[in-house]
RODO-2510 file (C-alpha; in nm, 4 decimals, decimal comma):
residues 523
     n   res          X          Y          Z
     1     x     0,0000     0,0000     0,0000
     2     x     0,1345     0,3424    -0,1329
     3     x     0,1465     0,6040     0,1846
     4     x     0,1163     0,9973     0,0718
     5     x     0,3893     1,2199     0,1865
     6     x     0,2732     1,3820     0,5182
     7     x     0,3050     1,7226     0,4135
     8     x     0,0197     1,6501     0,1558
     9     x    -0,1989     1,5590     0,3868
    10     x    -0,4493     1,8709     0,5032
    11     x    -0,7100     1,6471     0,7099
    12     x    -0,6376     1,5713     1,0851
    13     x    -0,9300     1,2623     1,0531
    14     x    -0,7356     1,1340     0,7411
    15     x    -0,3697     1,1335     0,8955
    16     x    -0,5123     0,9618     1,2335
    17     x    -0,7072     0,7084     0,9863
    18     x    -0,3757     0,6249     0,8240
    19     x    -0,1840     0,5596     1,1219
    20     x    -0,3942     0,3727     1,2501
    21     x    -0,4037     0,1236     0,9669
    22     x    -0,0390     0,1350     0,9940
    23     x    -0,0925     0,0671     1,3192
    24     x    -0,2870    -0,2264     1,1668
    25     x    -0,0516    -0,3745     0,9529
    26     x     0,2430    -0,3767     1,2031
    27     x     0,0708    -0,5714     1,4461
    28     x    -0,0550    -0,8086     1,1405
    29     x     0,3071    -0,8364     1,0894
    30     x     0,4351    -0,9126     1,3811
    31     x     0,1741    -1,1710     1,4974
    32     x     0,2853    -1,3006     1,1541
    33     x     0,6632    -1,3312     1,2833
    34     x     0,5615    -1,4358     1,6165
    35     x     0,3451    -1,7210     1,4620
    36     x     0,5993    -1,8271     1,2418
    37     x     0,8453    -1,8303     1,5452
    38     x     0,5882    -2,0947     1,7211
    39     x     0,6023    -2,3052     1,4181
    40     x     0,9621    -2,3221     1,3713
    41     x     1,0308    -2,3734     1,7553
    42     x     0,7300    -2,6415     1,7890
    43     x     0,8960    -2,8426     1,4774
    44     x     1,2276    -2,7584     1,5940
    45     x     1,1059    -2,9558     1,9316
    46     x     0,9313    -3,2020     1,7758
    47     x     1,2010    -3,3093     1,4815
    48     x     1,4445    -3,3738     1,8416
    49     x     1,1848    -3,5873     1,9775
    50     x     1,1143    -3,7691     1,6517
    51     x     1,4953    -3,8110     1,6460
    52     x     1,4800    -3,9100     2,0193
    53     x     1,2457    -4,1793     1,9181
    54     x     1,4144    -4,3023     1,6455
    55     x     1,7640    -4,3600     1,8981
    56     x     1,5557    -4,5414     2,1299
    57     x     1,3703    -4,7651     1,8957
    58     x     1,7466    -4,8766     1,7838
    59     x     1,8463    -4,9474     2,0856
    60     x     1,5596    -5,1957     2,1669
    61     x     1,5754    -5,3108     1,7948
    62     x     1,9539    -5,4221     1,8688
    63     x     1,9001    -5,5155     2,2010
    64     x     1,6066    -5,7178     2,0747
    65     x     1,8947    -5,9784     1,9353
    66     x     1,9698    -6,1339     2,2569
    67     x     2,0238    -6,5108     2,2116
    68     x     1,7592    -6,5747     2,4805
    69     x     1,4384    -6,4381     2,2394
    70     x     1,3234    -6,7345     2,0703
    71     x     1,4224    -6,7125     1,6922
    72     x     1,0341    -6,7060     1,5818
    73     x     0,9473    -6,4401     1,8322
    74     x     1,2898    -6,2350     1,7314
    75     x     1,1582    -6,2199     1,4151
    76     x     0,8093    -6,1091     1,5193
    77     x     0,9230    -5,8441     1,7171
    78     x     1,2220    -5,7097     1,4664
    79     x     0,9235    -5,6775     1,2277
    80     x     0,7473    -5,4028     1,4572
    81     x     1,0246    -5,2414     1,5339
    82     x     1,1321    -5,1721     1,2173
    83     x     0,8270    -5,0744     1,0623
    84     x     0,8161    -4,7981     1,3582
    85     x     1,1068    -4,6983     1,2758
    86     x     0,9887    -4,5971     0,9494
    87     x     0,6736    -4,4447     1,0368
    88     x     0,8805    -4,2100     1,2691
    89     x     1,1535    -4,1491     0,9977
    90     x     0,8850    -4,1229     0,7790
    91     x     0,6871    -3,8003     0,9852
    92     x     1,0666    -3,6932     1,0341
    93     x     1,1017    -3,6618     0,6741
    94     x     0,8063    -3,4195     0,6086
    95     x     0,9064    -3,2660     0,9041
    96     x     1,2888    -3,1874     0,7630
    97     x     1,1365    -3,1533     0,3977
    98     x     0,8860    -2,8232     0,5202
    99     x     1,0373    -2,4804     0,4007
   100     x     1,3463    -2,3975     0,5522
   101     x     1,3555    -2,0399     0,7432
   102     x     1,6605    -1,8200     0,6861
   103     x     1,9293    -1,9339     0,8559
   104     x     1,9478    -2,3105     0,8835
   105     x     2,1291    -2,5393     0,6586
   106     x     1,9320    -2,7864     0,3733
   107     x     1,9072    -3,1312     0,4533
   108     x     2,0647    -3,3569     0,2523
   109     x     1,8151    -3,5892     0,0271
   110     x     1,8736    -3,9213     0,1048
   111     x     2,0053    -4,1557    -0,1489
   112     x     1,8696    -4,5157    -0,2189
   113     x     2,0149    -4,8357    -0,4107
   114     x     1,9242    -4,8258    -0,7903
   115     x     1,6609    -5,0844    -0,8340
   116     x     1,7360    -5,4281    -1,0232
   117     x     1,8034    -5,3425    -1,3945
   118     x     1,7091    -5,6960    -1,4974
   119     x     1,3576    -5,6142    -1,3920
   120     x     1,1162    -5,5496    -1,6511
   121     x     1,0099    -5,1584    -1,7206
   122     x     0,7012    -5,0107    -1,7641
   123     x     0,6990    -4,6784    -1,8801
   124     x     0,4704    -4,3944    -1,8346
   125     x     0,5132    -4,0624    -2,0794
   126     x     0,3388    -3,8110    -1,8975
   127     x     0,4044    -3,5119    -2,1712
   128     x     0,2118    -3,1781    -2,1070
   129     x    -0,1248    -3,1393    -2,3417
   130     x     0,0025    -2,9038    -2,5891
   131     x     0,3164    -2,9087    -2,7649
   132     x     0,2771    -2,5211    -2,8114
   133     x     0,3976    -2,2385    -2,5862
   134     x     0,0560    -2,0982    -2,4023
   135     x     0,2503    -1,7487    -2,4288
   136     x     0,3314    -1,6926    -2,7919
   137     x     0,1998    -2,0252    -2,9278
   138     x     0,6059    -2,1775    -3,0518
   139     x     0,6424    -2,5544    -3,0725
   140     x     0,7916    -2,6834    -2,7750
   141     x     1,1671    -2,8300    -2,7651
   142     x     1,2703    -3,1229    -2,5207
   143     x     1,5241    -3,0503    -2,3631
   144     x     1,5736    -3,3158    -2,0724
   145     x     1,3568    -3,5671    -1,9041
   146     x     1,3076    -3,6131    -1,5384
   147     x     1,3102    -3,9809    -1,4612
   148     x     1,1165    -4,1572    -1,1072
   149     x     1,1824    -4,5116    -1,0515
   150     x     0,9732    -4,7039    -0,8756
   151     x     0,9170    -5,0631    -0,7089
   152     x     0,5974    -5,2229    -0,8037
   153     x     0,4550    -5,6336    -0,8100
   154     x     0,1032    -5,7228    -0,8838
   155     x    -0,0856    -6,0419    -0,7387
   156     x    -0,0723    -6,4155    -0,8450
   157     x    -0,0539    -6,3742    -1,2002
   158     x    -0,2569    -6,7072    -1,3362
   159     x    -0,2306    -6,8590    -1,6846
   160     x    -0,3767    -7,1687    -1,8882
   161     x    -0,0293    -7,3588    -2,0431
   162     x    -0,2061    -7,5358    -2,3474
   163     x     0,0195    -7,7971    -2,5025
   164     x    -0,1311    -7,9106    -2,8760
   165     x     0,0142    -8,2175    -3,0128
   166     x    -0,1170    -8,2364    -3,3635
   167     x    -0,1843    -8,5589    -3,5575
   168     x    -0,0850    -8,6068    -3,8884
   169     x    -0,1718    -8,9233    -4,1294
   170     x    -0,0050    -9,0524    -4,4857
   171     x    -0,3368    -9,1981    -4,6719
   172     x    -0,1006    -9,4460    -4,8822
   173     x     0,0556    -9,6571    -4,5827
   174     x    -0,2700    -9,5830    -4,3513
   175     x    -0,0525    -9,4776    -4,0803
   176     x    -0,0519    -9,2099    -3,7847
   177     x     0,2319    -8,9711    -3,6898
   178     x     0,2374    -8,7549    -3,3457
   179     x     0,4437    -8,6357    -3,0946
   180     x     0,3611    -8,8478    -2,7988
   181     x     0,2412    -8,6621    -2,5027
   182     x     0,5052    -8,5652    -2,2309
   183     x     0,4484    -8,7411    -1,9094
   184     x     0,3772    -8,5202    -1,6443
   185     x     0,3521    -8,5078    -1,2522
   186     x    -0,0017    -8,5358    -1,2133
   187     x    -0,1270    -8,6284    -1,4877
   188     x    -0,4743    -8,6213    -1,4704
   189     x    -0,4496    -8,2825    -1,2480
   190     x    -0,5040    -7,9602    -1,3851
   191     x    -0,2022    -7,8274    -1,2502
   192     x     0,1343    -7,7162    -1,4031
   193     x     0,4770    -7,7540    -1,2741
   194     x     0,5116    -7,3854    -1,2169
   195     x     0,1757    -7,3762    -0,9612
   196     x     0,2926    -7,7006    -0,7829
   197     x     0,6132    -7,5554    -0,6967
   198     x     0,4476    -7,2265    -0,6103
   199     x     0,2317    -7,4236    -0,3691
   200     x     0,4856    -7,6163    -0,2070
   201     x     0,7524    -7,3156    -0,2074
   202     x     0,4788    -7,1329    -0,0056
   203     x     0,4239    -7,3849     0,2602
   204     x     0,7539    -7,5057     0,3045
   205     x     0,9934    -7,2302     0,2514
   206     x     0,7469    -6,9168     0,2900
   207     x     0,5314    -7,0814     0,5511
   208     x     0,2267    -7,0278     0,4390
   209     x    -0,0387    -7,2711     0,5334
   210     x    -0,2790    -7,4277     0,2721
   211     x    -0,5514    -7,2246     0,4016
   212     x    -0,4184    -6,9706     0,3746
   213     x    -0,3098    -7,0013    -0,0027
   214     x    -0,6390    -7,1123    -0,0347
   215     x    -0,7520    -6,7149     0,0595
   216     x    -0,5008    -6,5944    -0,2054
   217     x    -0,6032    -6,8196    -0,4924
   218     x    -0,9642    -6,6647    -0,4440
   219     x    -0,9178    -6,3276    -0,4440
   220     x    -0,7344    -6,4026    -0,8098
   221     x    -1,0482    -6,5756    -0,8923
   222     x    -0,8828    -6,9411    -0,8859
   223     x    -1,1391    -7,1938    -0,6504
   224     x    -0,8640    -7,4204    -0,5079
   225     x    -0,9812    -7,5874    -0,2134
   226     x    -0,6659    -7,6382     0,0292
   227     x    -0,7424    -8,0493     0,0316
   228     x    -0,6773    -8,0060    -0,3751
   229     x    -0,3823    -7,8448    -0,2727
   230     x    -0,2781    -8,1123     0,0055
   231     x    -0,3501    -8,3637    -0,2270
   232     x    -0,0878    -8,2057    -0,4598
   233     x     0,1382    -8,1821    -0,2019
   234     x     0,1043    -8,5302    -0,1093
   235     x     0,2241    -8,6432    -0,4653
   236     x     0,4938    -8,4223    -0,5287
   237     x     0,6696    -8,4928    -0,1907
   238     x     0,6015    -8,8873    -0,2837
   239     x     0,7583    -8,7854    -0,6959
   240     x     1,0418    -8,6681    -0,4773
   241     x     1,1618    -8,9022    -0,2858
   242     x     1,3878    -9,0582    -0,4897
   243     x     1,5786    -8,7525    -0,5512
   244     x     1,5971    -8,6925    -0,1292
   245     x     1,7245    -9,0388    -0,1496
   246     x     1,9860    -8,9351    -0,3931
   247     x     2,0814    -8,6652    -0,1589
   248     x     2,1259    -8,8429     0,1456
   249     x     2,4152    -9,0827     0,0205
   250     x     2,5265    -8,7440    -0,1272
   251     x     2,5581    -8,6469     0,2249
   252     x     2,6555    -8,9564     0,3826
   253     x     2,9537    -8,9238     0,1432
   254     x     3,1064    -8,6302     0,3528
   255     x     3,3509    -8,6388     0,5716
   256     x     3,2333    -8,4016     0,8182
   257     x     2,8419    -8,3676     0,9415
   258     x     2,6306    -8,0939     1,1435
   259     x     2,3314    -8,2191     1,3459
   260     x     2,0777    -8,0863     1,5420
   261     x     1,7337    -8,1670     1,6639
   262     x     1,3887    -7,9598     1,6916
   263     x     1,0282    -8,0707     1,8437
   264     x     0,7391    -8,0471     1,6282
   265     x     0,3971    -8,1367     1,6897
   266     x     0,1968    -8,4587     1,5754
   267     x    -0,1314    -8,5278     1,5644
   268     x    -0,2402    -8,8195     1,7998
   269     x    -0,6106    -8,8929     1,6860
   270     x    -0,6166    -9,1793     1,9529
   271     x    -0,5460    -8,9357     2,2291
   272     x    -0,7339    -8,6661     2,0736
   273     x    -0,4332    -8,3771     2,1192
   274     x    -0,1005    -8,3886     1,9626
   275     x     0,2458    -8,5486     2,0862
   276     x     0,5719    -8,4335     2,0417
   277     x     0,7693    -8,5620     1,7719
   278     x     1,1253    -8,4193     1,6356
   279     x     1,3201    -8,3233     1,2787
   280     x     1,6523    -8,4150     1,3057
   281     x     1,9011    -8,2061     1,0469
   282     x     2,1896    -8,2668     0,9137
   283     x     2,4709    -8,0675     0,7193
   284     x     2,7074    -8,0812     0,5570
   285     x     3,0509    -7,8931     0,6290
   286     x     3,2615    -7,8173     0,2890
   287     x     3,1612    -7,5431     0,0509
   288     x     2,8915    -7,7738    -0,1079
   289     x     2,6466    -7,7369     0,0999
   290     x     2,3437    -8,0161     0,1425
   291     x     2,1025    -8,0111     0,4591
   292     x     1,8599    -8,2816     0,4894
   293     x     1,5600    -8,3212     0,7482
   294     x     1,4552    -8,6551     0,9246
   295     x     1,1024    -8,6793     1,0927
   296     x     1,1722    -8,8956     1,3555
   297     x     0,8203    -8,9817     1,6567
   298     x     1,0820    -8,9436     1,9180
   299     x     1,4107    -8,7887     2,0575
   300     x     1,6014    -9,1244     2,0744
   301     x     1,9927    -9,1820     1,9396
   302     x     1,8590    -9,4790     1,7580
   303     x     1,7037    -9,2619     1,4697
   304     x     2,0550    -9,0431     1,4555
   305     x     2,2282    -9,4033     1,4264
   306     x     1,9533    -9,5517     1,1770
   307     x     1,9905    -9,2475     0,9525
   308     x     2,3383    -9,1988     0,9328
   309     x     2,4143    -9,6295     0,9298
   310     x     2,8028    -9,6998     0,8370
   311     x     2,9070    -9,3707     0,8244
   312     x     3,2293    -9,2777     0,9824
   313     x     3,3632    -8,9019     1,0068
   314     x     3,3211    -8,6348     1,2524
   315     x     3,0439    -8,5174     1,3869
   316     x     2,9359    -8,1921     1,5124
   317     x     2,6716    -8,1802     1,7527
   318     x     2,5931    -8,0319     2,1246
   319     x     2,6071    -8,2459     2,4746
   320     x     2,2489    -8,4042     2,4190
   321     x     2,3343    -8,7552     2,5223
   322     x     2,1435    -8,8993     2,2146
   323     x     2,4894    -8,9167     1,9909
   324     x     2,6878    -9,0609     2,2328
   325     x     2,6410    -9,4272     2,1003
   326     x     2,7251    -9,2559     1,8084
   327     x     3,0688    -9,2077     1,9274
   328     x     3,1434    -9,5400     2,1211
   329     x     3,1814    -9,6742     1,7243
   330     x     3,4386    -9,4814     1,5590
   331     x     3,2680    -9,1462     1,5520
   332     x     3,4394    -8,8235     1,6443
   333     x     3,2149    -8,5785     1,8564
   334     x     3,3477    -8,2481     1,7810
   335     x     3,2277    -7,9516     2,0105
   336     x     3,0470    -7,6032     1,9209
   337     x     3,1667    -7,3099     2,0680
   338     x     2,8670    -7,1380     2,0202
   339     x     2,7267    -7,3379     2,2871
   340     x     2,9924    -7,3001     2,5247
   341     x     2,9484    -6,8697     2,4378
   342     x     2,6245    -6,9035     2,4983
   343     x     2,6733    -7,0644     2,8545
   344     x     2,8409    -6,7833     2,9204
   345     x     2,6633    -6,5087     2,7659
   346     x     2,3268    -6,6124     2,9855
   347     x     2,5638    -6,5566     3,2850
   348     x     2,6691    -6,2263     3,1576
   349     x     2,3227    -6,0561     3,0665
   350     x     2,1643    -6,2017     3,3701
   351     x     2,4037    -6,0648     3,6268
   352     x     2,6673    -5,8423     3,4187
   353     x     2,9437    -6,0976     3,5644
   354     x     3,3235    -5,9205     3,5061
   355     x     3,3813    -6,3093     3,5155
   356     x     3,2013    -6,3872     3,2157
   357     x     3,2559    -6,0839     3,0571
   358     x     3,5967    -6,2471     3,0245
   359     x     3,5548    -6,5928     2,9379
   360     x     3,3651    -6,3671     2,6571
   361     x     3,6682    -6,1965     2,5352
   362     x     3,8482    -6,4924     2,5325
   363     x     3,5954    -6,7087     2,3399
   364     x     3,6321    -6,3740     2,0985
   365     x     3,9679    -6,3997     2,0879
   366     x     3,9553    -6,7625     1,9741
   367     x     3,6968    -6,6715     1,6833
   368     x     3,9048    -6,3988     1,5617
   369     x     4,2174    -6,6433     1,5342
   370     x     4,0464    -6,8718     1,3431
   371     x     3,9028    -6,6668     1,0873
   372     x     4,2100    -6,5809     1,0191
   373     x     4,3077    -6,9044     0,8396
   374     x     3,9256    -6,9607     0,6468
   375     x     4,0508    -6,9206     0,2926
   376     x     4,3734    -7,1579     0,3481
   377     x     4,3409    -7,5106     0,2008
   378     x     4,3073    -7,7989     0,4662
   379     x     4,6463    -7,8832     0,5396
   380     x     4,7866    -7,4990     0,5482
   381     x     4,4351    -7,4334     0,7995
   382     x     4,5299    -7,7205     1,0595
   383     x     4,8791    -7,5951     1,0662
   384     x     4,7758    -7,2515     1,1399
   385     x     4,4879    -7,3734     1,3659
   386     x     4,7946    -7,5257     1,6578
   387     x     5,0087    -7,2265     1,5449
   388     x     4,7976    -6,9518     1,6250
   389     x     4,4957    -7,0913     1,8339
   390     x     4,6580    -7,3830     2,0539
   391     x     4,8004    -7,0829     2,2753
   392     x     4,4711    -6,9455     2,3393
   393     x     4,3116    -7,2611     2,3977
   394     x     4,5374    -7,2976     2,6524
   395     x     4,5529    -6,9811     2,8403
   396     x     4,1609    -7,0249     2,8652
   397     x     4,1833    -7,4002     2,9483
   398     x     4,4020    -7,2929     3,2358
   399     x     4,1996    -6,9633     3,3602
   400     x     3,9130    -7,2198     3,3792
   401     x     4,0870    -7,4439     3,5713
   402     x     4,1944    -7,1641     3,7859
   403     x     3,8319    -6,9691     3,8119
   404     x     3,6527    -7,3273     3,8545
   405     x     3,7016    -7,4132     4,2799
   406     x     3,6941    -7,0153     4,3189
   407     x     3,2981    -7,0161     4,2236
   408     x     2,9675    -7,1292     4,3899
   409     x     2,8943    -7,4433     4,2972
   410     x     2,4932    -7,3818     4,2315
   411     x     2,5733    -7,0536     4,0327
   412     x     2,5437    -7,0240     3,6971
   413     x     2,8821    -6,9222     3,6200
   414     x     2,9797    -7,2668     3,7720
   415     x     2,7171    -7,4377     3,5141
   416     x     2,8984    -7,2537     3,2585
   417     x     3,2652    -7,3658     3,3447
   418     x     3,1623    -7,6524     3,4136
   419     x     2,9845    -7,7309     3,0190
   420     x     3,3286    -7,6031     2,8870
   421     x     3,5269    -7,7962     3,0948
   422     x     3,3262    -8,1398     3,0461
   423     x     3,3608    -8,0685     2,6963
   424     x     3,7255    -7,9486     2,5968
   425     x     3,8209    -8,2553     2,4413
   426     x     3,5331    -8,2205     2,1842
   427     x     3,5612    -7,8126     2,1337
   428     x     3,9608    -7,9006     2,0663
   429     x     3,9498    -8,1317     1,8345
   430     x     3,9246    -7,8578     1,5712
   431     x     4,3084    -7,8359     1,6057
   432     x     4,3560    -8,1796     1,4517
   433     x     4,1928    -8,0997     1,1162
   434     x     4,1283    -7,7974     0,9220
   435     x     3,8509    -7,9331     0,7828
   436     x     3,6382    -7,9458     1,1515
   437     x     3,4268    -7,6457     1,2238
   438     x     3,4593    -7,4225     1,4628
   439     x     3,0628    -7,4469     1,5918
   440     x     2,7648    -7,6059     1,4736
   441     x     2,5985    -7,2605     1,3668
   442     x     2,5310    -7,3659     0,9870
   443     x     2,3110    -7,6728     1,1082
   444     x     2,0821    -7,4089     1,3428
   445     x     2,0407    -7,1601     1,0528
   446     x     1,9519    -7,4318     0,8692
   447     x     1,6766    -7,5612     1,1287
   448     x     1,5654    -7,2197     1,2655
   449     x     1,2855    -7,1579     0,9900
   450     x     1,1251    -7,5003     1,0793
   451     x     1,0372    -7,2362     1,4474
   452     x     0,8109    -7,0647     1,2434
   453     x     0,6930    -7,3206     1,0467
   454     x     0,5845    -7,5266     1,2686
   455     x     0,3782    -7,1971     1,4639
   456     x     0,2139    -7,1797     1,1021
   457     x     0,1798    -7,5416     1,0367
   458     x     0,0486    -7,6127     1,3836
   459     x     0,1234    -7,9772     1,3832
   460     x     0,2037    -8,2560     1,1318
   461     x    -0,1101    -8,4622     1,0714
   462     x     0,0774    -8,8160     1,0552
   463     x     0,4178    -8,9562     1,0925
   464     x     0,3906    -9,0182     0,6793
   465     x     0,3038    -8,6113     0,6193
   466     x     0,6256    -8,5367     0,8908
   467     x     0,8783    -8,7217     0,6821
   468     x     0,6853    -8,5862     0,3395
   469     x     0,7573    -8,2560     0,4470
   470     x     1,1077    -8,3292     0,5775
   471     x     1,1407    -8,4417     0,2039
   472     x     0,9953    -8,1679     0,0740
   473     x     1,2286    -7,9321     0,3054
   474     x     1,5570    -8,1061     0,2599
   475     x     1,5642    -8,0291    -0,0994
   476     x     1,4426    -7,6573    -0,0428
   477     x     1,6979    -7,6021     0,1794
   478     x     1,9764    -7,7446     0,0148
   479     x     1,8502    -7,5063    -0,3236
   480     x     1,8380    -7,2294    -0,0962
   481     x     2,2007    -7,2817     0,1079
   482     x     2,3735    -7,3161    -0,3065
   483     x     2,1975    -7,0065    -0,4312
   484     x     1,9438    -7,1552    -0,6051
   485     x     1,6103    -6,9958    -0,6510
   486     x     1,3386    -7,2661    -0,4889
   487     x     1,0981    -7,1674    -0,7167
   488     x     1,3003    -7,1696    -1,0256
   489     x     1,4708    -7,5044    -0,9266
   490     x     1,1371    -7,7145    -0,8327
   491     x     0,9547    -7,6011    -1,1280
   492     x     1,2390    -7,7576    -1,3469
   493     x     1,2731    -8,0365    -1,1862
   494     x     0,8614    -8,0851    -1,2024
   495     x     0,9382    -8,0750    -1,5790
   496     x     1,1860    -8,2962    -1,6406
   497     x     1,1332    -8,5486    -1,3563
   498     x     0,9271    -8,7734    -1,5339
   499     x     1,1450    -8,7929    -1,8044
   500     x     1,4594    -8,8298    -1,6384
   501     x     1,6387    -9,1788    -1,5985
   502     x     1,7249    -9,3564    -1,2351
   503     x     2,0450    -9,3058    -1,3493
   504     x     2,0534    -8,9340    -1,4154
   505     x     1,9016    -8,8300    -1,0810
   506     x     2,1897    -8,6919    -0,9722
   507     x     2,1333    -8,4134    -1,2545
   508     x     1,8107    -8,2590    -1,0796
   509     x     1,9790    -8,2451    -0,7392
   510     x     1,9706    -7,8639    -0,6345
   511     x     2,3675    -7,8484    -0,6181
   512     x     2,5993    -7,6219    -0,7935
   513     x     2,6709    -7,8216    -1,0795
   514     x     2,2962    -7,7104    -1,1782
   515     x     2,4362    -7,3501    -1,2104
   516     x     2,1674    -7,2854    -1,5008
   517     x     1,8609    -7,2228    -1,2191
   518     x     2,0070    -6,9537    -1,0335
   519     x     1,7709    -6,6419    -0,9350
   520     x     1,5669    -6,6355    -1,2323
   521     x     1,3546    -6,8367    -1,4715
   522     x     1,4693    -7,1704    -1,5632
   523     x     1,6607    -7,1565    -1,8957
***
């Protein structure tokens, strides 16, 4: 608003009217500033408490990954916290993104991994309406393009696979010519390789109950009914057997095993609840690696003895008394140090014990030396295992020895001394070969997803449908631990299964000598 020079004005009534509405517009102004000072102090305060949160919610996200939580429940809870943590960052963001006043420095934009190039591209133009100038009406000139990538998927994406097989006839010899008609899985089912694997991926690898695929089918418009979908299950674990079969003497060829036990649930229909039954796993130690699940109705070191028969290497395995037959006929028990860690690591976050805070460090100490030697070949590793950690070993074999009359005897750092003690001999054998492991860590990874399997599967409905799914799960696994996409692998094999020979099994085994069925389609 223009203001008149003062010496123009004549009128008393208009020089008070105009300083009043100056009046006016100063105290619009500064109620302006003094606003605008609320806003930037109230997101000023509440961008530090966002970032307050976000610190905090890290800290329990980390210490969330005590080895106490129960791997299923880990997960569970990691899920939560993370997706807080991005609804936080995310109000952060907008927060940090608002106008910046005078004064205060930009945020940096954050930066993000490309996206896969192999992924296909569908691309949007969104050019303006006209090609003209609205001012003077000249054709527009490109000069640059600003690209947005972004991630998208759509659902279940169903499709009729219609193999013709036409038939041709000569009218002089009255004869017939035709391709014959592949053999197939099921093959009076209605059901391609590619959705059997998809249903069995998603049960036994993504953990997705029948049921529940039964729900997804639908809303694509597929009617599936999940005993359909058992009963395909049922026949492609029995089409598979002889390839698990194939990979157990695979495994019974190595030198050096994992094992390790888990509980699942079986239905008892007698007893009208469920008893407790157990999947036994085994790996394999050298860089090939093959993991393979036996259902077993009890705990005993009979099945660990029935499935691994006339084999003779070591053995890696923890202090459950089940494998000790095992080793009264030429087996050697080697010892996990994870376990003996983890003895005292319960100590340690129970009670904060400066004692086995130590034995900590030292069990450290021994990792450290041995990863030093990982890439050597087997002879050059066992020499620089009793080079480098046979003086550790000792040091800590004689602070234990030391520490062990100096504690309670009903404490838990006693327990833990104890364990290690009772089972040197075992965690020390590593020095003798370079090909022993340090722990049994591999097998566990291996067997952890079965903890939230079996929450989704509930319980197996017969001994026959536990060692099915073991099956089933062996060869999943042992795709997944080489690389191999599970999808991409079992819909291959589907295909060529009943084509393949006894005596070219060995070809379909998920191992990397199938290096054509890696992440992708199958070739």
């Amino acid at each position: 608003m223009s203001v008149p020079a003062l010496d123009a004005i004549t009128d008393l009534e208009t020089l008070r009217a105009l300083v009043r509405e100056q009046i006016e517009v100063i105290a619009q102004r500064d109620a302006a500033i003094a606003q605008r000072d609320r806003l930037i102090a109230h997101r000023e305060a509440k961008i530090a408490a966002l970032t307050q949160e976000i610190a905090r919610l890290r800290r329990v996200q980390y210490a969330a990954r005590s080895e106490r939580l129960d791997p299923a429940q880990r997960t569970l809870f990691e899920e939560a916290i993370a997706a807080d943590i991005a609804a936080v960052e995310d109000e952060l963001a907008a927060l940090q993104d608002a106008p910046v006043p005078a004064g205060h420095a930009p945020r940096r934009p954050a930066r993000r991994r490309p996206l896969p190039p192999e992924l296909p591209r569908i691309e949007t133009v969104h050019a303006p309406e006209r090609c003209a100038c609205a001012a003077c009406g000249q054709a527009l000139v490109q000069i640059g393009e600003h690209v947005s990538e972004k991630l998208d998927c759509e659902p279940l994406k169903f499709f009729v696979r219609r193999d013709v097989y036409p038939q041709y006839a000569c009218r002089r010899c009255e004869t017939i010519v035709a391709e014959p008609v592949a053999p197939s899985v099921l093959d009076r089912g209605i059901a391609a390789p590619g959705l059997l694997a998809q249903v069995v991926v998603q049960k036994y690898t993504d953990h997705l109950p029948l049921y529940r695929q039964e729900a997804m089918f639908a809303r694509s418009g597929i009617a599936l009914g999940r005993t359909t979908l058992a009963e395909w299950c049922g026949v492609v674990g029995l089409r598979l057997e002889p390839l698990v079969e194939a990979l157990r003497q695979r495994l019974r060829q190595a030198p050096v095993l994992h094992a390790d036990e888990t509980p699942v649930a079986q239905l008892d229909p007698g007893a009208g609840k469920t008893k407790r039954a157990y999947l036994f796993a085994y790996r394999t130690a050298d860089d090939i690696p093959i993991v393979v699940f036996d259902y077993c109705p009890s705990r005993a070191g009979k099945h660990a003895q029935a499935f691994l028969g006339d084999w003779q290497g070591a053995l890696m395995v923890d202090d459950y008394a089940g494998y000790k037959a095992l080793f009264a006929h030429g087996i050697t028990e080697l010892g996990c140090w994870a376990h003996a860690r983890r003895k005292f690591f319960d100590v340690h976050a129970a009670s904060g014990s400066p004692l086995a805070a130590e034995a900590l460090r030292r069990i450290a100490a021994i990792y450290h030396a041995d990863a030093g030697g990982r890439g050597l070949a087997t002879p050059a590793r066992g020499a620089y295992r009793r080079r480098h950690l046979a003086p550790l070993l000792d040091e800590f074999r004689r602070w234990l020895e030391d520490l062990h009359p100096k504690v309670l005897g009903n404490s838990g750092l006693h327990k833990a001394i104890a364990y290690t003690r009772h089972r040197w001999p075992a965690l020390t054998r590593l020095l003798g070969d370079g090909r022993y492991p340090i722990d049994n860590n591999p097998v566990e990874n291996a067997i952890r997803p079965v903890a939230l399997g079996r929450k989704n599967w509930l319980f197996a409905g017969s001994e026959t449908a536990g060692k099915r799914a073991a099956a089933i799960m062996s060869l999943l696994a042992t795709a997944k631990a080489n690389g191999l996409d599970p999808h991409a692998w079992l819909t291959d094999v589907l295909t060529r299964l009943p084509t393949t020979l006894d005596r070219d099994l060995d070809t379909l085994l998920p191992l990397p000598q199938r290096n054509d069925v890696r992440q992708g389609a199958v070739g």
